[in-house]
BADO-509964 format. One record per residue (C-alpha): residue in one letter; x, y, z. Coordinates in steps of 0.001 Angstrom, whole numbers, plus 500000, padded with zeros to 6 digits. Example, Ala and Ser with C-alpha at 12.3 -4.5 7.8 and 13.67 -1.06 7.14 Angstrom:
BEGIN
A512300495500507800;S513670498940507140;
***
This chain:
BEGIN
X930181722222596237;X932998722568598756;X932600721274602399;X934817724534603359;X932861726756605253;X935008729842603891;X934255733493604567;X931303735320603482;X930320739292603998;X927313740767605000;X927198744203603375;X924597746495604085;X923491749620601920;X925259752053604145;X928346750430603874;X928017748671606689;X930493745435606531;X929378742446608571;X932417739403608494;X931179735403608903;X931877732215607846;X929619730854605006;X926443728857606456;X924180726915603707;X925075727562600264;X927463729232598355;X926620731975596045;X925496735716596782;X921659737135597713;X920360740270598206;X917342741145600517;X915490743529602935;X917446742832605818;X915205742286608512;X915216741068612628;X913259738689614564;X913425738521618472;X911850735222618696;X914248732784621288;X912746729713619357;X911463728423616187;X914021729165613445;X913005726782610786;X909152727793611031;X910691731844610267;X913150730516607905;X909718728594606040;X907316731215606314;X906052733090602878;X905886736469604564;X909770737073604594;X909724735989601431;X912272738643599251;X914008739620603022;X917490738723604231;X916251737440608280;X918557737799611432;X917076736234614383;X918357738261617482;X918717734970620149;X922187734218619294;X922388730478619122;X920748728508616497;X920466725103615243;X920787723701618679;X917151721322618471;X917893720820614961;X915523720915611724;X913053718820611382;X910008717940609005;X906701718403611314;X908317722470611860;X907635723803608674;X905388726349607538;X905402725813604117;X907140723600601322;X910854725517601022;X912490727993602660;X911089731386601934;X914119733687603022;X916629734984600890;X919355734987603433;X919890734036606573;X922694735547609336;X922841734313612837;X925733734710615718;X926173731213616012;X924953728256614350;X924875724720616314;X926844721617614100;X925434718961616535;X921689719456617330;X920521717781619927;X916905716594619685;X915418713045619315;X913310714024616136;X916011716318614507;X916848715417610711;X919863717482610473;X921882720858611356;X920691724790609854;X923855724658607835;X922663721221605590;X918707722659605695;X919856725785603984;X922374724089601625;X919945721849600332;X917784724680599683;X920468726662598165;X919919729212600580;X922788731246601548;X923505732502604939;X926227733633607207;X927557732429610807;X929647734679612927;X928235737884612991;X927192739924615827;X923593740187614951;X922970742393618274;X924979745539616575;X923031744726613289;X919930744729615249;X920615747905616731;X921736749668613303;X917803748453612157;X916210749543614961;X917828753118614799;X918321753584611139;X915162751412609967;X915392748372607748;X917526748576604815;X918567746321601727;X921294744358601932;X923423741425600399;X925385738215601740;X928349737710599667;X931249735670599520;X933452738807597850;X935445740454600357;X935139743983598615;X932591746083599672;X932488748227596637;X931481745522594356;X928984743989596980;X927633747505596772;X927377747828593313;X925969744091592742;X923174745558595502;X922727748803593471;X921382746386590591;X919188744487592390;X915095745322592799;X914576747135596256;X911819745502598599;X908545747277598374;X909123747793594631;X908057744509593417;X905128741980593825;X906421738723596229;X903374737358597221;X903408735990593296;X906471734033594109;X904956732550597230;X901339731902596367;X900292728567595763;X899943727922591664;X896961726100591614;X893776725306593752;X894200722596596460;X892487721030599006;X894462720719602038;X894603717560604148;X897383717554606298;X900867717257606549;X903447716041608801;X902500718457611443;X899304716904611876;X901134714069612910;X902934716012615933;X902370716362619495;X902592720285618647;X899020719534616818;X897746717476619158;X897867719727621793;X896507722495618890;X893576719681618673;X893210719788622406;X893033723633622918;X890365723712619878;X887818721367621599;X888463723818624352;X888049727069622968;X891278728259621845;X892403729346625132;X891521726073627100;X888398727446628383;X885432725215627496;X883076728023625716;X880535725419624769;X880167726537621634;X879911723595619373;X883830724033618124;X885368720594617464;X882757718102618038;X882696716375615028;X885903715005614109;X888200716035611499;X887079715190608085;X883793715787608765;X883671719099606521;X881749721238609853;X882537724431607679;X883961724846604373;X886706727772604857;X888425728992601344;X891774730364601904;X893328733081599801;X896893732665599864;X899274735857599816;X902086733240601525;X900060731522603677;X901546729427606934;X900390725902607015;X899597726356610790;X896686728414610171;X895344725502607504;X895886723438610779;X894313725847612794;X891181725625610536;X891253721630610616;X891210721472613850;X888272723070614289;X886913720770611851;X886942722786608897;X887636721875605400;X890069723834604210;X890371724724600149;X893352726839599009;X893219728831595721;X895955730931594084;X896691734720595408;X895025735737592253;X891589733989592343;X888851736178591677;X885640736374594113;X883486734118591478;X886885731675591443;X886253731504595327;X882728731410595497;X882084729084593194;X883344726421595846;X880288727461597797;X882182728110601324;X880873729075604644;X883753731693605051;X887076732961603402;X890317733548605369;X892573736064603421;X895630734878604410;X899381736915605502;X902278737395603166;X905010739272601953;X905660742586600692;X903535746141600418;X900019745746599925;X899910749035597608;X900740746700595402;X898248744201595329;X895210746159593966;X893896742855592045;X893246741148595534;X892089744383596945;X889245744207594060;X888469740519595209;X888509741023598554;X885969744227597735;X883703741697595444;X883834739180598921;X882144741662601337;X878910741347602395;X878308737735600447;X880265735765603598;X882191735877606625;X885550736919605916;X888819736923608323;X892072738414607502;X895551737802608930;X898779739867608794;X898772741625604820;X894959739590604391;X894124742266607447;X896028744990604930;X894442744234601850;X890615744166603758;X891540747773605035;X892514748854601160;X888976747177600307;X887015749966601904;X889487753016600894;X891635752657604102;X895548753644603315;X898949751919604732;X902020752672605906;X905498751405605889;X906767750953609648;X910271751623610561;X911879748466611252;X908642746542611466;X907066743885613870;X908707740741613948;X908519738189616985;X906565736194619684;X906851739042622469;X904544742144620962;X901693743040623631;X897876743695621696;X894846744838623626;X891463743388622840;X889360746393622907;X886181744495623106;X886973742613626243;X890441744778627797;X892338742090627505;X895729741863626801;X897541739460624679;X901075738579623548;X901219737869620234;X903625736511617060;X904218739645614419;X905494739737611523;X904889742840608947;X906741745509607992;X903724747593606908;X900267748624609047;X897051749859608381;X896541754427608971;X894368754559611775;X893283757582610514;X892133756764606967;X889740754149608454;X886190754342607132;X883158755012609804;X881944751075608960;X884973749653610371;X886704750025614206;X889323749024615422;X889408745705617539;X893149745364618626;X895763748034619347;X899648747527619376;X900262748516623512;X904201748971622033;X903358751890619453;X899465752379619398;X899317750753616076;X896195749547614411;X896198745119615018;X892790744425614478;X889566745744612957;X885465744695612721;X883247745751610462;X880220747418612491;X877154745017610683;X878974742620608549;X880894739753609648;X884343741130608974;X887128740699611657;X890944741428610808;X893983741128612589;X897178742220612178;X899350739825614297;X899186736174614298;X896830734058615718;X898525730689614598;X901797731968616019;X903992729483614881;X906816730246616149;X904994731874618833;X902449732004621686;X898638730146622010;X897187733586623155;X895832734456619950;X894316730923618950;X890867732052620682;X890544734436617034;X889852731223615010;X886974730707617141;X885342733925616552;X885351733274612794;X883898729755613886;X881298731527615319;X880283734466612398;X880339730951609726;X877865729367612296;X875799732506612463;X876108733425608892;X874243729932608320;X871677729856611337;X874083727082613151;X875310729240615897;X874101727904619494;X872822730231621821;X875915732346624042;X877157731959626629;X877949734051629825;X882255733042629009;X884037735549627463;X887556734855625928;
***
């Protein structure tokens, strides 16, 4: 492959021409092009499974400037089909950075594009919604048109196949374990999530220790939430996107996390069934499309948002204590507050749009959310959620010690 970073094309399926310079690999991709306002954490977006079939523009306009680097990923390959950013850095500067954006996506044969002005391209989402599009090295737009005419539109097609794990797994760390971003995780776990000592039993064994076995369902999930689990001392068993409820149960957990992912969950009426088989047998959690699928489990409907939720700045309301978080999105689809069942309310409301971001079940231990409590990239706000799903596993078995007047 050339060292020549020559031109490439950004063509969108309005017509919409977008000139770069070619950043990663060569070659041509087509994707739901899609925009993140997060100012950091590039290479945990361009690694996790939930943009998995979408083209990503980040909307802070430098890039690459810390670097890539092994303890940021969030899962075991980059997950995007494109990537297009204003301007990508050639010299990182960080003392644990293992090379530039440009040589992360190349040997990934991902292709991307450098040069653009991602703010118009965010504004052309934002008004027009998100649309498909393709990164190209062919200067004509009528044949990157055509080429995008052929390819499957997203929403039409199962992803969360091409991002599940293929077999079971039991996880036990990975390079971001050995981080000072997980140590300080570690720290805020034996605290409560949100560094407020809730004395609640959370962390004091140590890691290893299998306190509570958690299964995790994996639509795409992000390794930070495995960490998230671990260290809260759980032990943490993966299984495939389509492992049935006996497939899960049969590992005899304490709770099952249903995890996020890609794509529209109309489509996904296999995990819908399992997740309908779970309820009432365990304490169950979802996150991001696991939140999606829960909803379709009691006859709730969903809904394709205009240019979706993506970034580390979106404001959610805890209706059970009026507190206000901000929170990591990333969907493109959200649950119709109005097709909700009686047994389920809603927990968490979107302060941006009034969306639905979180529901409990009224008697069984069921909590959902829509947003991300591992946010990685992304704020701690959220991290308090694992807790709560600490606590229905330690009820659920008779462990739970006796509350406390703190509320997070």
């Amino acid at each position: 492959m050339s060292d020549v970073r020559g031109s490439m094309y950004l063509v969108l399926e309005d017509g919409s021409v977008y000139p770069g310079k070619r950043l990663g690999a060569e070659g041509e991709s087509t994707g739901e092009v899609v925009f993140n306002t997060s100012m950091t954490g590039y290479q945990e977006m361009l690694t996790d499974p939930s943009y998995g079939g979408q083209i990503l523009v980040p909307t802070y306009p430098m890039i690459g400037n810390y670097g890539t680097s092994e303890a940021d990923v969030e899962s075991n390959r980059i997950q995007v089909n494109g990537f297009v950013v204003r301007d990508d850095c050639e010299e990182p500067s960080h003392p644990l950075s293992e090379g530039t954006v440009h040589d992360y996506l190349l040997k990934n044969g991902i292709p991307g594009i450098s040069g653009v002005d991602t703010r118009a391209i965010t504004r052309k989402l934002r008004s027009a919604g998100v649309m498909m599009g393709i990164i190209t090295p062919d200067d004509s737009a009528e044949a990157a048109l055509e080429n995008l005419s052929k390819a499957p539109r997203y929403g039409e097609f199962d992803v969360v196949g091409d991002v599940s794990t293929d077999e079971m797994y039991a996880w036990n760390g990975d390079a971001g374990e050995r981080s000072r971003a997980f140590f300080d995780l570690r720290g805020r776990a034996r605290q409560g999530g949100m560094g407020v000592d809730v004395e609640r039993g959370i962390g004091q064994r140590d890691l290893g220790d299998n306190y509570m076995k958690v299964v995790v369902n994996d639509y795409g999930v992000k390794l930070n939430i495995l960490r998230s689990l671990r260290a809260r001392g759980c032990e943490v068993i993966v299984v495939p996107d389509d492992a049935s409820a006996d497939d899960i149960m049969a590992h005899d957990p304490d709770g099952v996390m249903l995890s996020p992912g890609p794509g529209d969950p109309e489509l996904l009426d296999r995990s819908v069934e399992t997740a309908r088989s779970l309820v009432g047998q365990l304490p169950i959690m979802g996150i991001c499309l696991g939140h999606q699928v829960i909803a379709r489990a009691f006859g709730a409907s969903t809904f394709k948002l205009h240019f979706g939720h993506r970034g580390g700045n979106q404001p959610v309301k805890d209706l059970e204590t009026g507190r206000v978080y901000v929170t990591a999105q990333n969907h493109g689809y959200a649950v119709d507050a109005e097709s909700l069942p009686d047994e389920l309310n809603v927990s968490h409301i979107n302060l941006n749009d009034q969306t639905v971001e979180g529901l409990r079940h009224r008697d069984l231990p069921i909590m959902t959310i829509q947003y991300h409590s591992e946010a990685s990239p992304g704020p701690h706000d959220s991290e308090y959620l694992f807790d709560r799903f600490v606590g229905l596993m330690q009820e659920a078995i008779g462990t739970a010690p006796e509350k406390t007047s703190v509320v997070n």
